[in-house]
Every structure is written in C-alpha cells, then in structure tokens.
Backbone as CSV, one residue per row, in Angstrom:
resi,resn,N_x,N_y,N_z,CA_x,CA_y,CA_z,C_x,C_y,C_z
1,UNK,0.837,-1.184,0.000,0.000,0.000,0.000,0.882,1.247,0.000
2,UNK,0.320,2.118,-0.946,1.195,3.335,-0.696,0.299,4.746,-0.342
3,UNK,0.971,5.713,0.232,0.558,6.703,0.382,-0.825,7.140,0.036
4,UNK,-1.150,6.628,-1.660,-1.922,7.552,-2.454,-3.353,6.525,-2.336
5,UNK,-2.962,5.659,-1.672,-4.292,5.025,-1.704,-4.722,5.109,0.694
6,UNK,-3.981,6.106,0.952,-4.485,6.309,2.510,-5.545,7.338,2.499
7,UNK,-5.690,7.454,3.537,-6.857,8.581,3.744,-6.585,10.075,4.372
8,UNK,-5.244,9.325,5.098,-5.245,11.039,5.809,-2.830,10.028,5.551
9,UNK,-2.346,11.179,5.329,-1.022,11.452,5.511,-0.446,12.330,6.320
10,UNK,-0.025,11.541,7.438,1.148,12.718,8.657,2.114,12.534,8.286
11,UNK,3.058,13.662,8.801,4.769,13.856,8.773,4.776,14.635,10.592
12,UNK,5.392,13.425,10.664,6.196,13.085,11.785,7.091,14.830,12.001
13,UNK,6.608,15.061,13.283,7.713,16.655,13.312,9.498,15.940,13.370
14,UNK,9.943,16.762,12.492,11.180,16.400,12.582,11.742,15.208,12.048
15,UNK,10.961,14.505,11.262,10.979,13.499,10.312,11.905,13.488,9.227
16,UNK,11.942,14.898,8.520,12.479,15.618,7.131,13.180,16.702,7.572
17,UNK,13.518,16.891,8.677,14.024,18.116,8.832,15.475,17.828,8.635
18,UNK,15.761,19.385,8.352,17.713,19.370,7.993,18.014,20.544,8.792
19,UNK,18.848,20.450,9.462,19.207,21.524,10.177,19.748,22.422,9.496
20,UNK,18.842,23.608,9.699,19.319,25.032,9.639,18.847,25.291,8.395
21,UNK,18.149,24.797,7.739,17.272,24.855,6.618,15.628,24.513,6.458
22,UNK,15.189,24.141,5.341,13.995,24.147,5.288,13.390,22.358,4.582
23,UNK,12.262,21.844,5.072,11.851,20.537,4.580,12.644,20.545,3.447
24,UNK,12.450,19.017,2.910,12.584,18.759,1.516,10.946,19.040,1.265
25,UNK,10.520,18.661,0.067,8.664,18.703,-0.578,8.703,16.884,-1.201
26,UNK,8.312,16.420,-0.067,8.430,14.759,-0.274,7.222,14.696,-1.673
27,UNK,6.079,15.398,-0.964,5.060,15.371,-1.973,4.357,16.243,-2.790
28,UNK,4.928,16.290,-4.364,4.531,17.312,-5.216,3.209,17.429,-5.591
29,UNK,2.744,18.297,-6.130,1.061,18.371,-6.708,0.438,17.312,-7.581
30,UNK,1.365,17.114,-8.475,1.233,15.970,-9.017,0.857,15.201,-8.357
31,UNK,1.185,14.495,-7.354,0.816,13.340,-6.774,-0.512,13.291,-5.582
32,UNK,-1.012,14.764,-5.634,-2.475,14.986,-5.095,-3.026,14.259,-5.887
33,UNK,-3.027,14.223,-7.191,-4.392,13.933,-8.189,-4.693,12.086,-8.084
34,UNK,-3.196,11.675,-7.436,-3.764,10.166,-7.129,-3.995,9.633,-5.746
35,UNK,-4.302,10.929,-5.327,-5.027,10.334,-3.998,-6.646,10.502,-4.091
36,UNK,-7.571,9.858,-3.236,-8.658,9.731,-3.568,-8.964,11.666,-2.444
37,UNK,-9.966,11.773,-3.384,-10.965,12.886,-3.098,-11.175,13.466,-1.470
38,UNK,-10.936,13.949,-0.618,-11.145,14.298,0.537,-10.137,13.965,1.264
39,UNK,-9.100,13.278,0.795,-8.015,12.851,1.557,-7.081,13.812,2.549
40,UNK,-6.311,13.766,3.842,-5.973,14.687,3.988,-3.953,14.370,4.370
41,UNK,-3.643,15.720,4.177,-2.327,15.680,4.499,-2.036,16.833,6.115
42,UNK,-1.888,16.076,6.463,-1.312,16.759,7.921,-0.228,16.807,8.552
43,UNK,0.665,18.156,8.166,1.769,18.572,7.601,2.511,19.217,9.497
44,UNK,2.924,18.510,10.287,3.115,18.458,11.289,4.302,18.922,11.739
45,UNK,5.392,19.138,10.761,6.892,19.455,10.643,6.445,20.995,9.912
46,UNK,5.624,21.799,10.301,5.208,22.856,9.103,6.110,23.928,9.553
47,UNK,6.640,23.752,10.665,7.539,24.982,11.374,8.976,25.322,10.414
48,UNK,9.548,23.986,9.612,10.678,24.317,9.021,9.969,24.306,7.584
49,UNK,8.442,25.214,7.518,8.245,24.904,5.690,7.253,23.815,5.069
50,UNK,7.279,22.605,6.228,6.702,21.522,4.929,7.561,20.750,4.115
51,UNK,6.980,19.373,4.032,7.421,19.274,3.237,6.375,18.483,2.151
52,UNK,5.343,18.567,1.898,4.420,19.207,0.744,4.583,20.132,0.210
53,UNK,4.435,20.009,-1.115,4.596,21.494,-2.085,3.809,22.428,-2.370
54,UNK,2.243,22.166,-1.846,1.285,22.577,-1.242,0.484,22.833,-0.625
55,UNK,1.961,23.017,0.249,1.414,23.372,1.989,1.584,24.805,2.144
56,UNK,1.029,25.480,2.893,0.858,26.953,3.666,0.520,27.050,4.852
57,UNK,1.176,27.694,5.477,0.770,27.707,6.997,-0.814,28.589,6.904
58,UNK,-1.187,27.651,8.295,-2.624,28.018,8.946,-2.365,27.884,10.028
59,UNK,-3.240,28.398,10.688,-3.550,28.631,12.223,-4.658,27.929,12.953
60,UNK,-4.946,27.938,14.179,-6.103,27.429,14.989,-7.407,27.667,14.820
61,UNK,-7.143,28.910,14.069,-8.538,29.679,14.350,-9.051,29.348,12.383
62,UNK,-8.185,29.255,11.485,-8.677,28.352,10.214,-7.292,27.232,9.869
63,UNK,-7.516,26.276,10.409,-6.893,25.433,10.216,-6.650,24.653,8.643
64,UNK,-7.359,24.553,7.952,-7.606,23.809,6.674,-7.775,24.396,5.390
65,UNK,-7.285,24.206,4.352,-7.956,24.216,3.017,-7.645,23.157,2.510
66,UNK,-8.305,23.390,1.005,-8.119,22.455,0.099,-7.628,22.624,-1.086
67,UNK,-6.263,21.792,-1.617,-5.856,21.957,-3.224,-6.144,20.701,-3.769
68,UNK,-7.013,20.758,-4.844,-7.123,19.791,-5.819,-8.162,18.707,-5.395
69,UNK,-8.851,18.821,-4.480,-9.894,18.172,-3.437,-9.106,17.431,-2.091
70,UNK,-7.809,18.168,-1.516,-7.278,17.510,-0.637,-6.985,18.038,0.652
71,UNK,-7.528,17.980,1.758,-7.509,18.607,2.701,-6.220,19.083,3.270
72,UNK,-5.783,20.265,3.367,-4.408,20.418,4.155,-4.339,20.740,5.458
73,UNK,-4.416,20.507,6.636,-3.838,20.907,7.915,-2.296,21.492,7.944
74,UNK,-2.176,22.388,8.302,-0.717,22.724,8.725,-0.640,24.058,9.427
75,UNK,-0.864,23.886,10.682,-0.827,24.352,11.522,0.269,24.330,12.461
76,UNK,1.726,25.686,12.531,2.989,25.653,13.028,2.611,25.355,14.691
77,UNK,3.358,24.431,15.194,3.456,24.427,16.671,2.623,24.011,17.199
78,UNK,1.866,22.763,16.664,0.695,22.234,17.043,0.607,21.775,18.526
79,UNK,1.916,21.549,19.018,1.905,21.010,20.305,1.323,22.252,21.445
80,UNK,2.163,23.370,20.845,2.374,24.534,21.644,0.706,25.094,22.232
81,UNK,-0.559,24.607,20.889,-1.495,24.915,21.799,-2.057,24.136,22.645
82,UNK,-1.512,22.892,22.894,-1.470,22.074,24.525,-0.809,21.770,24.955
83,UNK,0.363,22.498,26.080,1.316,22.463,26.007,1.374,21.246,27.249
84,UNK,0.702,21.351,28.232,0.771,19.670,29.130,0.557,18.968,28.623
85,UNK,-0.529,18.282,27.655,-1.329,17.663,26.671,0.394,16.618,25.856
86,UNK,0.883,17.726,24.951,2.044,17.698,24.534,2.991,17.160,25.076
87,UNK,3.372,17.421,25.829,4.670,17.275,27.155,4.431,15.649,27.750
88,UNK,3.068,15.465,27.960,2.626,14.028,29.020,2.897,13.295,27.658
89,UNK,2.351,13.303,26.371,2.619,12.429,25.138,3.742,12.346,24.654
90,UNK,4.803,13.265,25.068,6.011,13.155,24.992,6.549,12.390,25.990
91,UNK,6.936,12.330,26.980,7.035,11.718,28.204,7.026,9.886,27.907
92,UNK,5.616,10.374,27.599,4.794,8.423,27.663,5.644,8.182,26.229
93,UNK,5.646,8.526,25.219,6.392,7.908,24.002,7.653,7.788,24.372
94,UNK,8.511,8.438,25.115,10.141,8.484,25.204,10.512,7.475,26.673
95,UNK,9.538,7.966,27.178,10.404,7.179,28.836,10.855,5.869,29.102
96,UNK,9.838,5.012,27.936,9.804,3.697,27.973,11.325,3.089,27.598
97,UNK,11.924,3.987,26.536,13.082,4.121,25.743,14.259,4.767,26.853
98,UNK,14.079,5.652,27.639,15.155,5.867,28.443,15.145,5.187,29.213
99,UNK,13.955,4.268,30.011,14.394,3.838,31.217,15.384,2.140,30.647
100,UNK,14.735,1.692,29.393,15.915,0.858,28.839,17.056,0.952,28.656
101,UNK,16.999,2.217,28.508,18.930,2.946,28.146,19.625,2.987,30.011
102,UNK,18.677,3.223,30.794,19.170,3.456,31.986,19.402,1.810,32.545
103,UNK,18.840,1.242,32.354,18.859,-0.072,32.776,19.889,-0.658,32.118
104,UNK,20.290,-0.749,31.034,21.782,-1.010,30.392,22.676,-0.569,30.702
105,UNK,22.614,0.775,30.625,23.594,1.246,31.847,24.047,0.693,33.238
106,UNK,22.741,0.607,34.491,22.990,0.042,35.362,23.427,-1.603,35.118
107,UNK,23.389,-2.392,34.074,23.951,-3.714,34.371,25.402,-3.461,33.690
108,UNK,25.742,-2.875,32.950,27.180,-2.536,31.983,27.920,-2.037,33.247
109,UNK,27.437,-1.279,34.398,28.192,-0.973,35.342,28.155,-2.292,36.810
110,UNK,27.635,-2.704,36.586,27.793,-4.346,37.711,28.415,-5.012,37.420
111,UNK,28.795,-5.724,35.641,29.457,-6.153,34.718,30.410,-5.642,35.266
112,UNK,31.039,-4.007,35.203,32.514,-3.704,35.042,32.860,-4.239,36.421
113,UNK,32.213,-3.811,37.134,32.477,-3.957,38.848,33.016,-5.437,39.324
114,UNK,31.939,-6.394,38.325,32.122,-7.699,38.526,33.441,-8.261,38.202
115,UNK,33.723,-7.669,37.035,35.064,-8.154,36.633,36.261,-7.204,36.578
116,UNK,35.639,-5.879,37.699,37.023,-4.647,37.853,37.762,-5.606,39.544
117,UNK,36.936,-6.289,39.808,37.526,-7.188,41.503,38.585,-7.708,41.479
C-alpha cells in the first residue's frame, strides 16, 4: 500500500528536517491527483516549511484548506497549543526508551564492577 491510496497522511515533526534549513517537498502536486478525493495531508513538521509542495501555513482559528480536493492541515506548533497535553505524550512515548537505556547502563556498570575485583 502506498501513500496515495491512505486517507489522511502525517509527517512526523522532525521526520524531514535538515538543520538550519527548510523541509525537503516529499510530496509534489502531481501526486495529489492520485489520492482519492477528501483525503488529507497533515503537515506536522510545518515549522521548518513543509514538506508538501502545497502546503501553507494556517492557524487554529482556520486550520484547513483544500488543493485539488485535498484537505491540508498545517498548523505551526501544534503542540504549543497544549502544552501539558504535549509534554505528558512526549514523556509516555520516550520514557519507555530511556528507562531501557538506563537499565543497560545500570547492568554494563555491575558487569565492570564484577570483573574490575
């Protein structure tokens, strides 16, 4: 399955990003016309640009249009208007991942200990 047959397309913040510059445009206009009708792209990295080629920033207060019958969201700093909301979903996605890194840590250091005797 690809892209053009989903219903709604996210980009991951920071997915495409290049430091100190601006998105690449993963997806050109062209490739609206083979997605089905109402479909949407929700352009989540919109702070460095997008990387749709027909994306434009929007805001909270009109979030959406449409090119070619395709819904665009891209709204900069989406987190920023919930910012606990944000922060706790950050948290719960990452912690699971540090406390593994911490736990490798703590046995890599029993290991050394074990065999620093």
């Amino acid at each position: 399955m690809t892209f053009v047959n989903s219903g709604i397309l996210l980009t991951p913040n920071g997915a495409v990003l290049i430091t100190g510059g601006r998105a690449p445009k993963l997806v050109n206009r062209g490739m609206l016309s083979k997605m089905k009708p109402g479909a949407a792209l929700v352009n989540v990295s919109f702070d460095q640009g997008g990387c749709f080629e027909t994306s434009r920033p929007t805001t909270h207060a009109d979030p959406t249009y449409k090119v070619d019958g395709i819904v665009h969201y891209c709204v900069a700093n989406m987190p920023g208007a919930v910012p606990l909301s944000s922060s706790e979903a950050l948290n719960n996605a990452t912690l699971p991942s540090a406390s593994y890194a911490f736990d490798a840590v703590r046995v890599d250091r029993i290991i050394t200990n074990i065999f620093a005797s």
